[in-house]
C-alpha positions in Angstrom: 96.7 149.6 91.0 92.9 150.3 91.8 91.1 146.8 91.7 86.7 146.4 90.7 86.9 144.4 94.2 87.6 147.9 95.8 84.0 149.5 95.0 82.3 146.8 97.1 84.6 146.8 99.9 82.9 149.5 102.2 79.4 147.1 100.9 80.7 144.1 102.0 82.7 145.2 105.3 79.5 146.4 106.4 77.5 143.3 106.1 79.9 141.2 107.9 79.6 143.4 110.6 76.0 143.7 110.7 74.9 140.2 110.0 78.7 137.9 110.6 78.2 136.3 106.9 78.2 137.4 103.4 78.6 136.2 100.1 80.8 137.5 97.7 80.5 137.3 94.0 83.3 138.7 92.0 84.2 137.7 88.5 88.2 136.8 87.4 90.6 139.7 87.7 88.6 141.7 90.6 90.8 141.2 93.0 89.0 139.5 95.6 91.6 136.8 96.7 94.4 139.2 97.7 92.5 142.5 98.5 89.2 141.0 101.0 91.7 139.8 103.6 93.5 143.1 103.9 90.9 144.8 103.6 88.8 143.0 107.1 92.2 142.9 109.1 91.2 146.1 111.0 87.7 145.0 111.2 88.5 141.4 112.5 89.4 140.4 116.1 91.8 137.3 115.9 93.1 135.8 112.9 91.5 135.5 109.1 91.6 131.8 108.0 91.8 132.1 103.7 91.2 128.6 102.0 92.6 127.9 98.8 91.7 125.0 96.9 95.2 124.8 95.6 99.2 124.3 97.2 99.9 126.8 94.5 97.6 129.4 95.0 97.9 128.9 98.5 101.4 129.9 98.4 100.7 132.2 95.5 98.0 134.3 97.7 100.0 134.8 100.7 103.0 135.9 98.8 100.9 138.1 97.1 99.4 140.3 99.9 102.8 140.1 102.5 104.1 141.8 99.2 101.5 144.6 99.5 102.4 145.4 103.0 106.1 145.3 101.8 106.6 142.5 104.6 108.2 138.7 104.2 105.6 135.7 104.1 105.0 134.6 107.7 104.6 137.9 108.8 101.6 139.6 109.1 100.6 136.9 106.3 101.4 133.6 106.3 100.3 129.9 104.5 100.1 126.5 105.7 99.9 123.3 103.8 100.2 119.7 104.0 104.2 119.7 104.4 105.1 123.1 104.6 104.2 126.5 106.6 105.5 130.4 107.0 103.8 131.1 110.2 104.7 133.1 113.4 103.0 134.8 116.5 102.7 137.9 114.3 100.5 136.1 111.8 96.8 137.7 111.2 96.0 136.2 107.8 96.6 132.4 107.3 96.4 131.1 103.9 95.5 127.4 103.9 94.6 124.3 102.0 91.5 122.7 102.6 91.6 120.3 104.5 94.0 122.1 107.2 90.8 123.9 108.1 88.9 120.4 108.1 91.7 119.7 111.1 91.3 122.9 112.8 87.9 122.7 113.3 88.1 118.6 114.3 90.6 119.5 116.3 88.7 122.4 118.2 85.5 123.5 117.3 85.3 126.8 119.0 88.6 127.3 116.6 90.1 129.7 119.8 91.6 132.8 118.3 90.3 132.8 114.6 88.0 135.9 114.6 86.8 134.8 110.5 87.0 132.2 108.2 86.8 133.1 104.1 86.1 130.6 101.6 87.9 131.2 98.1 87.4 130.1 94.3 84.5 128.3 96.6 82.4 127.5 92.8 85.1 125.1 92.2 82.9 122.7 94.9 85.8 120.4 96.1 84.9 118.0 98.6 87.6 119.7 101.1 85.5 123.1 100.6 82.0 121.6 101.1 83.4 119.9 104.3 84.9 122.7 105.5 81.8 124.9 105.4 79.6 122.9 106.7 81.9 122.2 109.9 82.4 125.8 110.3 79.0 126.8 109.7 77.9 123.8 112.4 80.1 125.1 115.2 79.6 129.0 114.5 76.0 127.7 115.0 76.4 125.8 117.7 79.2 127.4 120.0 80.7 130.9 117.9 78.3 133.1 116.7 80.7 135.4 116.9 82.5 133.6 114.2 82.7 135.7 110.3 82.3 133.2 107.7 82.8 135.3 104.3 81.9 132.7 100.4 84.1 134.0 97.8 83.6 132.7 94.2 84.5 134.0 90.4 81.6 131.8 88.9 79.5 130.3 91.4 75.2 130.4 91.2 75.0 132.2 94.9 71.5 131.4 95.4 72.0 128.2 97.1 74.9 129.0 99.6 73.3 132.1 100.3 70.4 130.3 101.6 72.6 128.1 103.2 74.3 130.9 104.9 71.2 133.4 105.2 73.6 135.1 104.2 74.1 138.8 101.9 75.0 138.2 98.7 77.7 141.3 97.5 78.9 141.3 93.7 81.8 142.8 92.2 80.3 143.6 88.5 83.9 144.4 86.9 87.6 142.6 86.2 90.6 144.7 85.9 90.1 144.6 81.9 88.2 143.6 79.5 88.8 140.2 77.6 87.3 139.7 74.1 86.1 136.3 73.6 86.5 134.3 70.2 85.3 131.0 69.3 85.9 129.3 66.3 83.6 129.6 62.8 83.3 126.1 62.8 84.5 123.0 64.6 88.0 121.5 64.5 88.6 119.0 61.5 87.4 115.7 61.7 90.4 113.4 62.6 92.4 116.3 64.1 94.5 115.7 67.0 93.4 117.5 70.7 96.9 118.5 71.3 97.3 120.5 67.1 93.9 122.1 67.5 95.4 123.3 70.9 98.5 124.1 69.1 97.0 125.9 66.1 95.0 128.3 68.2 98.2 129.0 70.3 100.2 130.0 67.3 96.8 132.1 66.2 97.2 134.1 69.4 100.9 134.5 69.0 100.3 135.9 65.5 97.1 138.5 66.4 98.0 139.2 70.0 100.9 141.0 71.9 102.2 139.8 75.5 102.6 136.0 76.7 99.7 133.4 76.4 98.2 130.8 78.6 96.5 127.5 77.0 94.4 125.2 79.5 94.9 121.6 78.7 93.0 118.5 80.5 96.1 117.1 82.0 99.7 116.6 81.4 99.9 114.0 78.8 97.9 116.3 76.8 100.7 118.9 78.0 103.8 116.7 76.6 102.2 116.1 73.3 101.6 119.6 72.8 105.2 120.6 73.7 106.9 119.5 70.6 104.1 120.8 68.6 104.9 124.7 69.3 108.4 124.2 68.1 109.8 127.4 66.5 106.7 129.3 67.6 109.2 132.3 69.1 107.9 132.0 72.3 109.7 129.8 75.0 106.8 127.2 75.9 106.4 126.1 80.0 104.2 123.5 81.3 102.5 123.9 84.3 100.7 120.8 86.3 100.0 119.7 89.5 102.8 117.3 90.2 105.4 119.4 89.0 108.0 120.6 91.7 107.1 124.0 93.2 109.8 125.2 92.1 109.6 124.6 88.6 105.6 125.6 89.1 107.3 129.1 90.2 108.9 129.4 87.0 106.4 128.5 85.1 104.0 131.7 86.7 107.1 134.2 86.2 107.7 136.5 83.5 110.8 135.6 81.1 113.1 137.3 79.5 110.6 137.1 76.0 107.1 136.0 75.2 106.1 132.7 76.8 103.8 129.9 76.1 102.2 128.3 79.3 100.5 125.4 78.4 98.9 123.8 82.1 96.2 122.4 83.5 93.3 123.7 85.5 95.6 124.6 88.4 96.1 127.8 86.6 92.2 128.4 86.9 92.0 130.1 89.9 93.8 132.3 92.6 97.2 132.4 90.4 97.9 136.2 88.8 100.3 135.3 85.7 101.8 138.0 84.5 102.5 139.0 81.1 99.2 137.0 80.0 97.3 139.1 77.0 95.7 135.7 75.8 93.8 132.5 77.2 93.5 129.4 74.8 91.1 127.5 76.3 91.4 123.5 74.7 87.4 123.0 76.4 88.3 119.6 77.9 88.7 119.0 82.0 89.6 115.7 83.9 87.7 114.9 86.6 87.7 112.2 89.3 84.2 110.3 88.6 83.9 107.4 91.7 82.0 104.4 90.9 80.2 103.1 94.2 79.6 99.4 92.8 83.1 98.6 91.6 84.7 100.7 94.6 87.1 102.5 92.0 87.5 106.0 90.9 88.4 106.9 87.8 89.2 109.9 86.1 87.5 111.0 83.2 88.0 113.6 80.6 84.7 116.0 80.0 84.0 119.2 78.2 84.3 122.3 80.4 81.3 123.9 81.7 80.6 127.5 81.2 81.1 128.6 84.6 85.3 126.7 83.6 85.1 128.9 80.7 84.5 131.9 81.8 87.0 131.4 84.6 89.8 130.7 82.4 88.8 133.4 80.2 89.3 135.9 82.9 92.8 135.1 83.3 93.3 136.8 79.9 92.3 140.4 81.6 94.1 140.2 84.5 97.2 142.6 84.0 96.0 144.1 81.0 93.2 144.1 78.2 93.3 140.3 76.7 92.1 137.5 73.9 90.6 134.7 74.9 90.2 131.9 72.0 87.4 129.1 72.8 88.5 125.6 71.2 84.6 125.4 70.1 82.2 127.4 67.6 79.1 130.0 69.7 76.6 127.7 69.2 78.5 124.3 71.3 78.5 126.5 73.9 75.1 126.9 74.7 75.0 123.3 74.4 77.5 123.3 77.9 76.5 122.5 81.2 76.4 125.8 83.3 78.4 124.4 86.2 80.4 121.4 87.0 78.7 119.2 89.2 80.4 119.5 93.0 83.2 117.0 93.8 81.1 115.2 96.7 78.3 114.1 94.3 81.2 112.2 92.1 84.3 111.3 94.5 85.5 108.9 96.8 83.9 109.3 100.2 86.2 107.5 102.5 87.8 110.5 103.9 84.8 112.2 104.2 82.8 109.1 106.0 85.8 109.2 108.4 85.9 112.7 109.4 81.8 112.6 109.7 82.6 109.5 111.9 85.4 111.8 114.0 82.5 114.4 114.2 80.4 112.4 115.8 77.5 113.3 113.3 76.1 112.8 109.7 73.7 115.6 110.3 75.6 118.7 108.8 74.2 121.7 106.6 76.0 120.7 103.3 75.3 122.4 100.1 74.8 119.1 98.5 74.2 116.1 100.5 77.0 113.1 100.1 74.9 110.4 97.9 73.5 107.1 100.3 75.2 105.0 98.3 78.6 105.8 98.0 78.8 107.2 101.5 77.9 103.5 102.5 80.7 101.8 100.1 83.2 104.8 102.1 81.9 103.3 105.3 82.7 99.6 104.5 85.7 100.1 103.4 86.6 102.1 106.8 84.9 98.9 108.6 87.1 97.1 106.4 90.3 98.7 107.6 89.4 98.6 111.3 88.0 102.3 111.6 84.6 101.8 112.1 83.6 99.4 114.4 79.3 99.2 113.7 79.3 102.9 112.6 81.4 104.2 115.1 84.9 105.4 115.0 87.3 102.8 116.9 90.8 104.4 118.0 92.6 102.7 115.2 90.0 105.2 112.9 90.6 108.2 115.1 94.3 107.7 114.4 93.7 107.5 110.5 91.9 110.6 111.0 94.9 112.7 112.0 96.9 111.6 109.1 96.9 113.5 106.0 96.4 110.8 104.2 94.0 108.3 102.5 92.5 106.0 105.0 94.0 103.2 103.1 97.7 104.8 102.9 97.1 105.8 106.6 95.8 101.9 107.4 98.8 101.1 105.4 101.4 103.4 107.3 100.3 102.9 110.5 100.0 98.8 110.1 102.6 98.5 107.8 106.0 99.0 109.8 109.2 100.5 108.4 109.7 100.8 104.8 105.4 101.6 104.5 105.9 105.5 104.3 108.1 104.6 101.0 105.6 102.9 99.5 102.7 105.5 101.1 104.5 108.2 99.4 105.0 106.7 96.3 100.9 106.2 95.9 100.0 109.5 97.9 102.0 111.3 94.9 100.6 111.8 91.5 101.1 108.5 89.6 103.2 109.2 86.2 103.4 106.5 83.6 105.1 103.5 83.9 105.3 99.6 84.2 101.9 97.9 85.8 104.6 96.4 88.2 104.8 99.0 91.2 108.5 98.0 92.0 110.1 99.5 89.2 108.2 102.8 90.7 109.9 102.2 94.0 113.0 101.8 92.5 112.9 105.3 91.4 110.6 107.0 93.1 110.0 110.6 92.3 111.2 113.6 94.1 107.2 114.7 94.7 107.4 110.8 96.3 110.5 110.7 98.3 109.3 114.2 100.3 105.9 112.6 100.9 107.8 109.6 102.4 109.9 111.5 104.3 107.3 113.8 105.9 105.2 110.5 106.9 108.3 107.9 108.4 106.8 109.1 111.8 103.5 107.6 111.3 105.1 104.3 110.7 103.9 101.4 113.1 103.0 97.9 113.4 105.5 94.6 112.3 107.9 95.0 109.5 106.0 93.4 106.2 106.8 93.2 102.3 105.6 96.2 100.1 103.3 93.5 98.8 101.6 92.7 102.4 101.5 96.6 102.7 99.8 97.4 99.8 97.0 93.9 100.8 96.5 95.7 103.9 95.8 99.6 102.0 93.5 97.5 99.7 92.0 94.5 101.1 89.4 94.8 98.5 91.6 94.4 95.4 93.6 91.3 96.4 93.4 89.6 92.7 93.1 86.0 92.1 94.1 84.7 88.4 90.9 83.3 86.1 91.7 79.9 84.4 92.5 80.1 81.4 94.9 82.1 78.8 94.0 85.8 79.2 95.7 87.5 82.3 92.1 88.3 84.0 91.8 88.3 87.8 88.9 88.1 89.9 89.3 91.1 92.8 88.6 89.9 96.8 86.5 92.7 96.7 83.9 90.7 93.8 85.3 93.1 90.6 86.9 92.1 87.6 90.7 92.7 86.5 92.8 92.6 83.7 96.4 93.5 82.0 97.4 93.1 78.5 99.3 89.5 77.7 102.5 91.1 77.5 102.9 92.6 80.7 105.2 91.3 83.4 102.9 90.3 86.2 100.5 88.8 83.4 101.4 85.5 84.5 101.1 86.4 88.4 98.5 83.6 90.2 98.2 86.3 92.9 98.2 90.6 92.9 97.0 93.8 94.8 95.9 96.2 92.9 96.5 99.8 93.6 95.3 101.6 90.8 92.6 100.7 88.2 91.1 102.4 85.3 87.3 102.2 86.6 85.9 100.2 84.0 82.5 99.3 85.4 82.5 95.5 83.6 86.4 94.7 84.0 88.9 97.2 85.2 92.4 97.8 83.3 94.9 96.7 86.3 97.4 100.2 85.7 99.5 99.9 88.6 100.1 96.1 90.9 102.0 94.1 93.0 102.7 90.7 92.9 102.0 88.3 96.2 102.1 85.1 97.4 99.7 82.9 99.4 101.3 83.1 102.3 101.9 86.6 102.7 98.2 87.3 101.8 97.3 84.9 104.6 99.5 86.4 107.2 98.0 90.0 107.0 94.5 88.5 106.0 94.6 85.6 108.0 91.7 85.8 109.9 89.4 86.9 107.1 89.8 83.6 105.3 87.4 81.3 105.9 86.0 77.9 104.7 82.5 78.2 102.9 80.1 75.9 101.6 79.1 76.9 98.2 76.1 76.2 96.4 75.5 77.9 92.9 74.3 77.8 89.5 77.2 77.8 87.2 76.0 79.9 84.2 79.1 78.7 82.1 78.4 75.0 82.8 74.7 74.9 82.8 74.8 73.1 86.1 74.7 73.0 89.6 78.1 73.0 91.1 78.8 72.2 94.8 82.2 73.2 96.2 83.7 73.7 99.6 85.9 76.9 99.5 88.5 78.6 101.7 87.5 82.0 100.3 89.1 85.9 101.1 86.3 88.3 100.5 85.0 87.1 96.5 88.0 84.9 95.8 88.5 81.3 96.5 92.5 80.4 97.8 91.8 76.5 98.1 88.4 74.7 96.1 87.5 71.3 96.4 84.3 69.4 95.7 81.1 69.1 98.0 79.3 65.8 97.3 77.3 65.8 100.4 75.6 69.2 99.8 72.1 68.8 101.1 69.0 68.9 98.6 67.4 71.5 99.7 70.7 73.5 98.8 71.0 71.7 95.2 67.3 72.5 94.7 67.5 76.3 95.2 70.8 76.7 93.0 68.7 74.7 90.5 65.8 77.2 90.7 68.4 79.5 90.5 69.4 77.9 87.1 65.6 78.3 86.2 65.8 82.1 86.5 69.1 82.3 84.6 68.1 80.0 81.5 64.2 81.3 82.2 61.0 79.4 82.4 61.1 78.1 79.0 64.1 75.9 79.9 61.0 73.7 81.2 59.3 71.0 79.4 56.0 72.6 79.0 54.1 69.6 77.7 50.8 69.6 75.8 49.0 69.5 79.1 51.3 71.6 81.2 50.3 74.7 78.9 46.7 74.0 78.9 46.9 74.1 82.3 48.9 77.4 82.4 46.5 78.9 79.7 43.1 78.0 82.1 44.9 79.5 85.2 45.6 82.8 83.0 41.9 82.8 82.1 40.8 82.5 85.2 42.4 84.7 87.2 43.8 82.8 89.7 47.4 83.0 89.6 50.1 85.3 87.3 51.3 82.7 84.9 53.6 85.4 82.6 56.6 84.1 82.1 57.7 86.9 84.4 54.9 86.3 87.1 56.6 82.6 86.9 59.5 83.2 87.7 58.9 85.5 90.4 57.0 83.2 92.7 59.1 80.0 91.3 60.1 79.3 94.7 56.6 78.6 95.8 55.2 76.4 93.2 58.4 74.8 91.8 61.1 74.4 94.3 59.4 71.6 95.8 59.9 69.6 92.8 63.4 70.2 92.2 65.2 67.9 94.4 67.5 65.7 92.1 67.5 68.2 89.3 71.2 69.5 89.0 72.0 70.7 85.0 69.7 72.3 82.1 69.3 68.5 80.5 67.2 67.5 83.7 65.4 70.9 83.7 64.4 70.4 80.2 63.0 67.1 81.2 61.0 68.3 83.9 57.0 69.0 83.2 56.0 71.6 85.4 51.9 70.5 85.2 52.3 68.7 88.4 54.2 71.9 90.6 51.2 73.6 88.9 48.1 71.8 90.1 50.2 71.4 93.6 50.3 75.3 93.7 47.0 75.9 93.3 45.9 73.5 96.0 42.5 71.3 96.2 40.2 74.8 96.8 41.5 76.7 94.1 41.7 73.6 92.1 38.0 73.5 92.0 37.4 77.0 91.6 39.9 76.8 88.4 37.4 73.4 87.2 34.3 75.8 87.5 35.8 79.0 85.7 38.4 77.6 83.3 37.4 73.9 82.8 39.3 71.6 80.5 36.5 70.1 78.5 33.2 70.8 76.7 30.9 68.0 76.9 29.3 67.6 73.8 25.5 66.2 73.8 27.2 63.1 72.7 29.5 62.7 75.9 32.5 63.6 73.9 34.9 65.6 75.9 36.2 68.5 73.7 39.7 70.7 75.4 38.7 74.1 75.4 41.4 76.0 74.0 42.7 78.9 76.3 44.9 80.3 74.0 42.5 82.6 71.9 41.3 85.9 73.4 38.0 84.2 74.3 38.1 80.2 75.3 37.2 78.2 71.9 36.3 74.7 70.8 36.3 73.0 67.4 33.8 70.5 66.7 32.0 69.9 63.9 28.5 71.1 63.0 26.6 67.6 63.6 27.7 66.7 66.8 26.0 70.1 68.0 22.3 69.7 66.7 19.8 69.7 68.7 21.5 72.5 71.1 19.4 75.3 71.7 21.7 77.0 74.8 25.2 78.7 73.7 27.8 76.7 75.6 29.3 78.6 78.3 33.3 78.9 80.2 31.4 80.7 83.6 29.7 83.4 82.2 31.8 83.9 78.7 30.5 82.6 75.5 32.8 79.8 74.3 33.9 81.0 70.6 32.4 77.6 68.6 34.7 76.1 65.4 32.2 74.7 63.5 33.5 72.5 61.1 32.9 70.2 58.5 32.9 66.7 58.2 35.9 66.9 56.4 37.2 69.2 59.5 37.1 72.3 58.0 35.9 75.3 59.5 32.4 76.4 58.1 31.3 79.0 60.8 32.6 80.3 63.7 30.0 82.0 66.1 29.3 83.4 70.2 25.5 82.9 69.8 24.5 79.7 68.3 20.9 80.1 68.5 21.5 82.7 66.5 23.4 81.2 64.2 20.8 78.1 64.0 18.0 81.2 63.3 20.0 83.2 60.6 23.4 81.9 58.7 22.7 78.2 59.2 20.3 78.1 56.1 23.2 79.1 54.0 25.8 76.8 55.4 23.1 74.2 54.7 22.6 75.1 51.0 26.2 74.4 50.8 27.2 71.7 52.4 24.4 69.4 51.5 26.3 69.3 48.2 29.1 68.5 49.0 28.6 66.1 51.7 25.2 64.8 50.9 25.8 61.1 53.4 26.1 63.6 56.0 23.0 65.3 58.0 22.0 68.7 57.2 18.0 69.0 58.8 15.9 71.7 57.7 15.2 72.8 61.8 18.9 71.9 63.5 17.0 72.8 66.8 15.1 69.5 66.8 17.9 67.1 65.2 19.4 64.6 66.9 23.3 65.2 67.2 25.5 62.7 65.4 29.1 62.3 64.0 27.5 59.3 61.9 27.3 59.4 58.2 24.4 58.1 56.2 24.9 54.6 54.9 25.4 54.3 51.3 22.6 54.2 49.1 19.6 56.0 51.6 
């Protein structure tokens, strides 16, 4: 059969030749994964190097094109993968996972004998991929210019790797057949399960459409629910997932005897050619690992698909014939979708990719998209934290986790954790399937996916026999879990997280756990998967890590300062007693650390003490905000904390006196000129100025001004005067009081002479003496 790829062939041969990179663009169905090799064999000196992003595809891809040349895998073509291979001499085309090219190239830069390296399904961004290119782009650069370095991708924006690459960018514009797409008049019902609007649609395409159909599901839970849903559909219904045996995954890509129903996961996005497929169900939802660098946990997370997934999983409808592809969405959500997914190494774990920079000897690789600063820097603690890195460089323990195919933790583990560790190894290397928080009922029945793993890694094993509890404390020294006081099974992690499990469950009652596997929840993570320890097994693998501490701290619970003397792992505490002799200069800062938590109001702010804070404000001299305050706190009040240990003492504490010692004896002056406390009246009476106002005030009343002729002054600001009455009242408030003596005086006058006729009211105020005297009775 004639394939679209085949028109651009003669393009893109050409441009490898010429220029030794290209990029190919080529949309589901072209042909591009099994044709492009084949098609460079005669143009290639030494072997092709094909990376799939998948075991499935890998295996699927190779079998594929040794079919073509009529010729058994590990032939002319051949795969290897973590676990398996179908190589020989003969071998020109080596289809590979990831990360075996990461090894390669680690291995031997120069990679001796590859004459070209292609890239496939490369828009899927995996971490593996991103890795890969940029090691093989550094050492084509550096020592084999010779080297062919061919991008292939159904979806992918080729701008930015083609800059990358300065490389050609060649596009396929076809697929085999066309695929009609079909999205839904309106959204699902409210209240309707994922799995029956998945269903529904799948008995739609059954009913409209001839041939087998294909419905992409986020994972498989979602795949078991819908099983029993497509009962009595007339179609025989096959899930297909990751952890699946292959064999079983076989099946599940093979044509049947009648119509089938494959109902998988995203593993059936790429690379694989099902056959029989007319029509694509697409449910819109993808799980995605999502790594959180300040709890140290990944998580995976369920997310709408992107366009780019869409369109990818539509193709698979046109692959062997014309198809039907139904969207689980209406036209107009789906300009609402992000175009592409975001690339794995902006949201994953980084530990494996911090140790293989380490191995290379250098963080400054081309990458598409740079690793982010601060999860690269959690991947390298941890990796200190295991022994691998000793300041930033790779000790030999490291190099050796950097040959495994494993996790640096399951590698720390299997290499430290002597025989019986690659049982426990494989059982978390494999894809977890539900189960009992307790991990020993898993490793009582481990799965077949689990017992292969373990198999495949018994060579690694080294180090002193320990319990699968010690094993898993040394894999995750971070997520040792101490038990809370109190009711609720909650644990505080080693690592400084939170942790909890439902009341019911077995190891709810543990005082001690390791945690291997945790939902990611940013405030306190759902413990899914755990092991029980003891004391004394955490102190024999983490013995020298435990320490005695003196602690300090403001206990927000209690309100207090607590002083304690702790034999602490990491965050946790395995022995606590009390400090009496902490030093006061300790108690004082945990105390100003009880300031900042309760806030600057917890003070007593006397009368005085906020007259004094008001004439500061107003004159410039220091930021008095409750926010300024507590900012420079350890200036001005720490000094006068000594003795002050709970929230009763700091509510009995006026802070006038840390005030007037902050500002010092200079600025104390200045504040006296620019913000003084008192007015002097003409009388001698000392009036407080009030600061609080937008402009400093006074209230006095009317009589004891007379005889003024100069506004009173704060500096060079106008005092706002409160005249009042003598029954102190306000009758006039003014900023020019010879003004006011000139012009509204005469009507204040007229009256108040009425009403308070004992009192003084003089025809010129400018000449009258001032008085708070009233007239004696009967003059």
């Amino acid at each position: 059969m004639t394939l679209p790829i085949e028109d651009v062939l003669p393009e893109l041969r050409a441009a490898l030749a010429s220029q030794g990179v290209a990029v190919l663009q080529a949309p589901p169905g072209a042909g591009k994964t099994t044709r492009v090799p084949l098609a460079l064999l005669s143009d290639i000196d030494g072997k092709i190097i094909l990376l799939e992003p998948r075991r499935l595809a890998t295996r699927a891809a190779a079998m594929r094109m040794a079919e073509t040349l009529g010729e058994p895998v590990g032939q002319t073509v051949g795969f290897r993968m973590r676990g398996a291979s179908e190589v020989s001499r003969a071998t020109r085309i080596e289809v590979v996972t990831e990360g075996i090219l990461t090894r390669m190239v680690q291995d031997d830069p120069e990679l001796p004998g590859v004459g070209a390296v292609i890239f496939d399904e490369f828009h899927e961004r995996s971490l593996n991929a991103d890795l890969g290119l940029a090691l093989t782009w550094e050492a084509r650069q550096a020592l084999r210019p010779d080297l062919r370095v061919l991008v292939m991708s159904a979806t992918l924006d080729a701008e930015p790797v083609a800059n990358l690459l300065d490389a050609p960018v060649v596009t396929s514009a076809g697929r085999a057949y066309p695929v009609e797409r079909k999205w839904r008049d309106r959204p699902p019902p409210e209240g309707q399960r994922f799995e029956a609007q998945v269903a529904g649609l799948v008995r739609t395409a059954l009913e409209d459409q001839g041939g087998d159909v294909l419905a992409f599901l986020p994972g498989e839970g979602e795949i078991h629910r819908c099983l029993p849903l497509l009962d009595g559909c007339g179609a025989e219904v096959r899930p297909l997932y990751g952890a699946m045996p292959f064999a079983e995954q076989r099946r599940a890509i093979e044509p049947g005897s009648g119509r089938r129903v494959v109902l998988a996961t995203s593993i059936a996005e790429t690379s694989l050619t099902i056959e029989g497929i007319r029509a694509v169900v697409d449910g819109g939802l993808a799980r995605r690992a999502r790594f959180d660098p300040t709890s140290g946990m990944s998580r995976l997370v369920t997310e709408r698909v992107t366009r780019a997934e869409a369109t990818q999983r539509a193709g698979r409808a046109g692959r062997v014939a014309a198809g039907v592809a139904y969207a689980n969405w209406t036209r107009g959500q789906e300009g609402g979708m992000h175009a592409f997914p975001d690339p794995e190494i902006a949201s994953a774990d980084l530990s494996g990719l911090a140790l293989e920079l380490a191995a290379w000897g250098s963080d400054d690789l081309p990458f598409l998209t740079a690793p982010p600063d601060a999860t690269l820097a959690e991947a390298r603690a941890l990796l200190t934290s295991l022994g691998a890195l000793d300041g930033g460089r790779l000790t030999d323990h490291g190099r050796a986790l950097a040959r495994l195919p494993l996790h640096p933790r399951l590698g720390h583990m299997v290499l430290c954790g002597g025989r019986g560790s690659a049982t426990l190894a494989g059982l978390l290397a494999a894809r977890p399937t539900p189960g009992s928080v307790d991990l020993s009922d898993a490793l009582r029945t481990p799965s077949a996916e689990a017992r292969a793993e373990a198999k495949r890694l018994r060579r690694y094993e080294g180090g002193p026999d320990l319990s699968n509890a010690q094993r898993l404390a040394l894999a995750y020294p971070d997520r040792i879990g101490l038990r809370r006081p109190g009711d609720a099974p909650r644990w505080l992690l080693s690592g400084g997280k939170g942790a909890r499990m439902d009341k019911g469950d077995p190891l709810s009652g543990a005082r001690l756990i390791v945690a291997c596997d945790l939902d990611g929840d940013r405030t306190e993570a759902r413990v899914r998967r755990a092991l029980p320890i003891s004391e004394a097994e955490v102190r024999a693998v983490h013995g020298a890590r435990i320490a005695w501490v003196e602690v300090c701290t403001w206990s927000e619970r209690h309100r207090r300062v607590e002083t304690r003397r702790q034999e602490r792992l990491g965050a946790i505490a395995l022995d606590d007693r009390a400090w009496p002799e902490a030093p006061a200069d300790a108690v004082a800062l945990a105390a100003l650390d009880g300031v900042r938590a309760l806030g600057i109001g917890c003070l007593d702010w006397t009368k005085r003490a906020r007259l004094l804070r008001m004439r500061i404000a107003a004159a410039g001299l220091r930021d008095v905000s409750d926010a300024g305050l507590e900012r420079t706190a350890q200036a001005w009040l720490l000094p006068f904390l000594p003795g002050v240990r709970d929230a009763a003492s700091l509510g009995r504490l006026d802070p006038t006196e840390a005030l007037l010692a902050w500002l010092g004896w200079e600025d104390g002056q200045r504040l006296d000129r620019l913000a003084p406390p008192h007015y002097v009246t003409p009388l001698g009476r000392k009036v407080p100025i009030d600061y609080g106002h937008e402009t400093p005030t006074i209230s006095l009343r009317l009589q004891e001004i007379l005889g003024e002729t100069q506004h009173p002054m704060v500096g060079e600001t106008p005092l706002r005067l409160e005249l009042l009455s003598p029954a102190q009242r306000p009758v006039a408030i003014t900023q020019d009081l010879p003004g006011f003596w000139a012009g509204s005086y005469g009507e204040v006058r007229r009256d108040m002479r009425a009403q308070y006729p004992r009192h003084p009211w003089p025809e010129d105020p400018t000449t009258a003496a001032p008085t708070v005297r009233a007239k004696p009775r009967g003059t």
